[in-house]
C-alpha positions as CSV (number, residue, x, y, z in Angstrom):
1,X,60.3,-50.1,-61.7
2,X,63.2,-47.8,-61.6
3,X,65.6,-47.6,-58.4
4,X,64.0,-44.4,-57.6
5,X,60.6,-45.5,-57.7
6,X,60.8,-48.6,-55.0
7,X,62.8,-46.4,-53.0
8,X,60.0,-43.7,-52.8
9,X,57.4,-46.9,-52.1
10,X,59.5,-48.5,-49.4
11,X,59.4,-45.0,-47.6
12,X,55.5,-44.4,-48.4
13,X,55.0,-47.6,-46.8
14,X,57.1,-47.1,-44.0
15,X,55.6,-44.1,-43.2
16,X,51.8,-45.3,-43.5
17,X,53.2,-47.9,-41.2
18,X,54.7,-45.7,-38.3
19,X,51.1,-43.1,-38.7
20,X,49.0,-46.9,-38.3
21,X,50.6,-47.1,-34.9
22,X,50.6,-43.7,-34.0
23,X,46.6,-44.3,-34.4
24,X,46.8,-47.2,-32.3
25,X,48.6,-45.6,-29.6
26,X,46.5,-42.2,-29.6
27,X,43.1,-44.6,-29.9
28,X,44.8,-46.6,-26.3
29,X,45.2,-43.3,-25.0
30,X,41.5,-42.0,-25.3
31,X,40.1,-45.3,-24.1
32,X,42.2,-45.1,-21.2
33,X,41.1,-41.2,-20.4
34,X,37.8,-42.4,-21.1
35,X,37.9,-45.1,-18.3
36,X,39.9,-42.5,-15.9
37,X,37.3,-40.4,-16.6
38,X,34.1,-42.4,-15.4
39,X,36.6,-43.9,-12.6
40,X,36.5,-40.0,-11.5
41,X,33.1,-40.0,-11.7
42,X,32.4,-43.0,-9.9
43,X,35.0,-41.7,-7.1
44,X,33.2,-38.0,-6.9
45,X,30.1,-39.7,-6.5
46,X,31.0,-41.9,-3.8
47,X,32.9,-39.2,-2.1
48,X,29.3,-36.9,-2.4
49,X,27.2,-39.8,-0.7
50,X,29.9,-39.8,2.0
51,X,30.2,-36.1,2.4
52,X,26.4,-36.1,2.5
53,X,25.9,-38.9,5.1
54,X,28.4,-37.0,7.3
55,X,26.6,-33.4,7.2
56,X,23.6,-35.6,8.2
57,X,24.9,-37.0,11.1
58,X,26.8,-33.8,12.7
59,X,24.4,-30.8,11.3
60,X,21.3,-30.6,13.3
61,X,18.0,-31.4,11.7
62,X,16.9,-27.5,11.6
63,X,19.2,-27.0,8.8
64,X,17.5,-27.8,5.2
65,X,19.9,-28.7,3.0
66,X,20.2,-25.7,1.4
67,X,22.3,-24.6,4.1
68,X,25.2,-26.7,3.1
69,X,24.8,-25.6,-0.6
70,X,24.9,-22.0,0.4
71,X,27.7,-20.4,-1.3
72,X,28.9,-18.4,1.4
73,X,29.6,-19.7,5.2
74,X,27.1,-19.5,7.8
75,X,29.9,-17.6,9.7
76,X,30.1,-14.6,7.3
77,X,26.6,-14.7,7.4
78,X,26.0,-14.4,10.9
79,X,28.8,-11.8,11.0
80,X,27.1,-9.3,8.9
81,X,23.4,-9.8,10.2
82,X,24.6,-9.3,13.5
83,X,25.6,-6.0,12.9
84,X,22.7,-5.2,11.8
85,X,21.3,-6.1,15.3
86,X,19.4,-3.2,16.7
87,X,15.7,-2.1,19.1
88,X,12.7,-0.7,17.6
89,X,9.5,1.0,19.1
90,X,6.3,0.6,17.1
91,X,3.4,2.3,18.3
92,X,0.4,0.1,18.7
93,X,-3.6,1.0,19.7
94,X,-5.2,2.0,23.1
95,X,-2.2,3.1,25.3
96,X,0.2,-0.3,24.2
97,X,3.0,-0.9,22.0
98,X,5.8,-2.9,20.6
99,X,9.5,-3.3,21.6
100,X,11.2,-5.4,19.1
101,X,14.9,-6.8,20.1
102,X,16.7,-7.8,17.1
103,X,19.9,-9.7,18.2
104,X,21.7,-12.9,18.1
105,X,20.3,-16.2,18.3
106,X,21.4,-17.3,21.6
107,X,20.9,-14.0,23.7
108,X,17.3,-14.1,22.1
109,X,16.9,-17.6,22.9
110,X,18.5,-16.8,26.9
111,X,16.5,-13.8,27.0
112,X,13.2,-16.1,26.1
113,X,14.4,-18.8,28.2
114,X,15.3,-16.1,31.2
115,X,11.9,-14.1,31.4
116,X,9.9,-17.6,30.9
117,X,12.2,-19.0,34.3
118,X,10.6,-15.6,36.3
119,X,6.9,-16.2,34.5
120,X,7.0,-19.7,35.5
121,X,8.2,-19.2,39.5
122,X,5.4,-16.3,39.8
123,X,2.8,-18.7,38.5
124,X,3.7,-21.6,40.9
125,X,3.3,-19.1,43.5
126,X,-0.2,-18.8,42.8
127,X,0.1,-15.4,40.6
128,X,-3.0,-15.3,38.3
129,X,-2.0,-13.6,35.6
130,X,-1.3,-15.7,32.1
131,X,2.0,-16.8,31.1
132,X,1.8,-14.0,28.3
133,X,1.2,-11.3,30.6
134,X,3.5,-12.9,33.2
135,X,6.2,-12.9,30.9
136,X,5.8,-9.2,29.5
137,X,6.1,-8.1,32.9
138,X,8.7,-10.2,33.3
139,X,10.8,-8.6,30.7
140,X,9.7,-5.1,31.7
141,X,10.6,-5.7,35.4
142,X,14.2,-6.9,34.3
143,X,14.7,-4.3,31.7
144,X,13.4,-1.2,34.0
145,X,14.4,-2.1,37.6
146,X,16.3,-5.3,37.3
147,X,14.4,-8.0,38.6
148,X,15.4,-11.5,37.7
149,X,14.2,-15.1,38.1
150,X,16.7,-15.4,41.2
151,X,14.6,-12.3,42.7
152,X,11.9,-14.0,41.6
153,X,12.6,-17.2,44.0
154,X,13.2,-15.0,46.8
155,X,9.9,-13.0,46.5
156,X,8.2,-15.4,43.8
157,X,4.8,-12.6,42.2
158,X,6.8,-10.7,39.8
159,X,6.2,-6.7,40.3
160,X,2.6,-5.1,38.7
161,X,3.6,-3.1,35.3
162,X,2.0,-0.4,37.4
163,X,5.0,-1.0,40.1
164,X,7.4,-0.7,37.3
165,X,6.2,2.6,35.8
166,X,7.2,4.1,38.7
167,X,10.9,3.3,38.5
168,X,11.3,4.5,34.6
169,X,14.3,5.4,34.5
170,X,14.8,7.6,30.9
171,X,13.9,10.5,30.7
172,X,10.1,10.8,28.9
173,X,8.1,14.0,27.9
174,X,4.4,14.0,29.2
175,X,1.9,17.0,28.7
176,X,-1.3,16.1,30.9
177,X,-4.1,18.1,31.2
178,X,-4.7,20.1,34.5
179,X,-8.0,18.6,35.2
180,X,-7.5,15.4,34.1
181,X,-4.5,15.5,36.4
182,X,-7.2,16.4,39.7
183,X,-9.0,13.3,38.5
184,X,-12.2,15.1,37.2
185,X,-11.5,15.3,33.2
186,X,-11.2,12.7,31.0
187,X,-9.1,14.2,28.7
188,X,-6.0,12.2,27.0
189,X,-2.6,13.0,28.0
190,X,0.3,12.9,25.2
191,X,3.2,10.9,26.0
192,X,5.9,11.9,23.8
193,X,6.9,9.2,20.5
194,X,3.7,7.7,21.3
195,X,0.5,9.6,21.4
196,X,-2.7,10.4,23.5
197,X,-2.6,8.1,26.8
198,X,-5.5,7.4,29.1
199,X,-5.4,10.2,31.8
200,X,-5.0,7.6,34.5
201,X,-1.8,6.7,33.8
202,X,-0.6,9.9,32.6
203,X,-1.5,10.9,36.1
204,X,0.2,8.0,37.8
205,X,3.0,8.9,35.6
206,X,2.9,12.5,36.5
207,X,3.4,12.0,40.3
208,X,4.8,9.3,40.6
209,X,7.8,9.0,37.9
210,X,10.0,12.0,38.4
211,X,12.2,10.9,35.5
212,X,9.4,12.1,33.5
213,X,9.4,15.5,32.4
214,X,6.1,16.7,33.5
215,X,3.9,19.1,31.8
216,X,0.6,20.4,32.7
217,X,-1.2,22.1,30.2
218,X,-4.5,23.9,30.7
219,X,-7.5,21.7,29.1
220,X,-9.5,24.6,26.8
221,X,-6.5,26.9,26.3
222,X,-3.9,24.8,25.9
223,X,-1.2,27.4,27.4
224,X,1.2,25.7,29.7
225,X,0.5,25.8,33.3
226,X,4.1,24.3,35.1
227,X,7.1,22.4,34.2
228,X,8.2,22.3,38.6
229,X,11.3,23.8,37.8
230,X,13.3,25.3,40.8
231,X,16.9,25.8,38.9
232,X,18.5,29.3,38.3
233,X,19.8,28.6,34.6
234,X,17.5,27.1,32.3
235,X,16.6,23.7,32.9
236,X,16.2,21.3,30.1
237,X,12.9,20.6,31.1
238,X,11.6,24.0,30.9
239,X,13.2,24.2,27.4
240,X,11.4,21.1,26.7
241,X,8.4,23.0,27.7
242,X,9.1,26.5,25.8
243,X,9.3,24.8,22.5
244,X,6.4,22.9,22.9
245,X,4.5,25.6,23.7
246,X,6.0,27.4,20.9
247,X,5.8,25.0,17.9
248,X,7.8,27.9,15.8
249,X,9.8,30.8,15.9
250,X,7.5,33.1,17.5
251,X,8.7,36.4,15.1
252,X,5.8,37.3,12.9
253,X,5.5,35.2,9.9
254,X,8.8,32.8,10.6
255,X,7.9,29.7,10.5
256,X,11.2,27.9,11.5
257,X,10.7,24.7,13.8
258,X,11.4,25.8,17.5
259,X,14.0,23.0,18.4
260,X,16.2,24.6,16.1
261,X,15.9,28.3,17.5
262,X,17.3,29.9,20.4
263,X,15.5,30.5,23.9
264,X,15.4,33.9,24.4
265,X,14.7,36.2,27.7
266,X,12.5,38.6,26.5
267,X,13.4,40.6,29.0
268,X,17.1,40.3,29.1
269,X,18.5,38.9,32.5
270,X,21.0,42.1,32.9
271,X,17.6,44.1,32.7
272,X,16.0,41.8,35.6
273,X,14.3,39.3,33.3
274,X,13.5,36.0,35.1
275,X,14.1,32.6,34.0
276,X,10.6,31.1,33.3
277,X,8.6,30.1,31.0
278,X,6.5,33.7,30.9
279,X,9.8,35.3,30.4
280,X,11.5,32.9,28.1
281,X,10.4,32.6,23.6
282,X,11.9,30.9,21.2
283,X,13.1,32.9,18.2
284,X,15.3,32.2,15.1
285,X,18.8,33.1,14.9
286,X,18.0,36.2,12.7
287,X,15.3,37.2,14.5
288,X,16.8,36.9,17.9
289,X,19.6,39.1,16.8
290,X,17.0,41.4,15.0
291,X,14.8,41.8,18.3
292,X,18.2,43.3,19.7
293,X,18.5,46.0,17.4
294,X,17.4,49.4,18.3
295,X,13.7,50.7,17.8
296,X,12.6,46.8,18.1
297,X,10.2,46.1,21.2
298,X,8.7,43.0,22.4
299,X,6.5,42.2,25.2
300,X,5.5,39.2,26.7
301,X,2.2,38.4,28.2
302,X,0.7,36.0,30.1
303,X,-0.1,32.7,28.3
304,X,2.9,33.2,26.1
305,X,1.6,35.9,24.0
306,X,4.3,38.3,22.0
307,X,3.3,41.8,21.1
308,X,5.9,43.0,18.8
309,X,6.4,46.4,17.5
310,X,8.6,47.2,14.4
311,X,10.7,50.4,14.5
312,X,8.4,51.9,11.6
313,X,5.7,51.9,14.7
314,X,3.6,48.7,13.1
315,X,1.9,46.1,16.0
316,X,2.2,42.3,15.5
317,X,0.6,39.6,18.0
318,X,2.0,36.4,17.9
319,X,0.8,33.3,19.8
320,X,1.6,30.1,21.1
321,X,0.5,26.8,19.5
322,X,-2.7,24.9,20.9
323,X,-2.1,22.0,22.7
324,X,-2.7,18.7,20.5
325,X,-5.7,18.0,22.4
């Protein structure tokens, strides 16, 4: 073996050597990583069990665990949902409906807690209505007139809903019939949002709830009959009361709603037109300024009835729209 050749083994072996221990080392270093990595384990584990033991102890038993999973805080949560927060009327059968509150938690839960307080008084004192009807009125008498469970105390029967009807505050459309308003017609009023009403309480609401705008309407006709108006301009009640009677533009063949056209004195108040409902239409924008033109005649009879005539001569009769009843 040649100088040369021993050297190049020597090295070869050298090398083979150093890459053994290399081996060695790297091997050390996965079986350590490998143990760090099941003590992690272990440790994340433990730390879980903890975590979980102390949600269970400080979050109340009405959270499910899903709660504490949820990816996004309860906080946020609330946050946007309480924007949302809002009050809805739904309609329901035979004169009655729903109210719905949608609010927070809490001020549901007080609001529960506040009306139950009043039903609960007015029922110790002998009141023999049930706790459910106690309670709707309860919430009626506080929303409409402010009576609370401290007024309650004082003067413990909580206020008929009959008694509360009459202090209705917002202002509320209702067309009632003229007999059914003497008491000899049964004959549904039409509360407005809602529907037909029995004519007993339309009555009751008629007389005795000024904050209701009060039509009476005659029974076979329909026409209106009074709006008890005593202002000099016109009064948003009577306008009320011109567009319902109206339904539409009352120009031949328009058939634009009436809340979006103009009241108009048929005759015009320079000329001695009155403000009432026999002198008053409603007409579109374009045919309001078209009945000014000249040639163009109009005139208004009783029960709202227009009798146009077109500057080529031509008659028209237009008329109001029947009552929905």
């Amino acid at each position: 073996m040649t100088e040369t050749t021993a050297s190049a083994v020597r090295a070869g072996d050298e090398y083979a050597a150093r890459l053994a221990e290399f081996s060695d080392h790297y091997a050390d270093i996965q079986r350590r990583r490998a143990n760090l990595d099941a003590e992690e384990a272990r440790l994340l584990a433990r730390s879980a069990a903890y975590a979980d033991a102390y949600a269970d102890s400080v979050v109340p038993a009405v959270f499910p665990p899903a709660e504490r999973l949820h990816p996004e805080s309860i906080t946020a949560r609330a946050r946007r949902s309480e924007s949302d927060r809002r009050v809805e009327f739904e309609p329901a059968a035979d004169g009655m409906a729903w109210v719905h509150l949608f609010t927070t938690a809490p001020i549901a839960q007080g609001i529960a807690e506040r009306i139950e307080a009043a039903a609960a008084v007015s029922r110790a004192a002998g009141d023999t209505r049930t706790c459910a009807q106690l309670q709707a009125d309860a919430l009626a008498a506080l929303a409409l007139i402010g009576v609370t469970p401290e007024d309650v105390m004082s003067s413990p029967v909580l206020p008929h809903p009959i008694e509360v009807q009459e202090h209705i505050t917002p202002t509320v459309q209702i067309t009632v019939p003229a007999l059914s308003m003497a008491g000899v017609s049964d004959a549904p009023g039409m509360l407005d949002g809602y529907g037909p009403i029995d004519p007993e309480t339309a009555a009751r609401i008629a007389v005795n709830a000024p904050s209701f705008t009060r039509i009476l309407v005659q029974a076979e006709t329909g026409s209106v009959l009074s709006v008890g108006w005593n202002q000099y301009r016109v009064p948003a009640d009577m306008q009320r009361a011109v567009r319902l009677r109206d339904g539409t533009c009352r120009a031949p063949g328009c058939g634009r709603r009436a809340r979006a056209c103009d009241l108009d004195h048929s005759i015009a108040w320079e000329d001695g037109g009155t403000t009432d409902v026999g002198n008053l239409a409603c007409l579109c924008r374009h045919h309001h300024r078209m009945k000014h033109l000249p040639s163009w005649n109009l005139q208004h009879a009783p029960g709202g009835v227009l009798d146009w005539t077109t500057p080529d001569g031509k008659h028209h009769r237009t008329e109001p729209d029947p009552a929905p009843f």
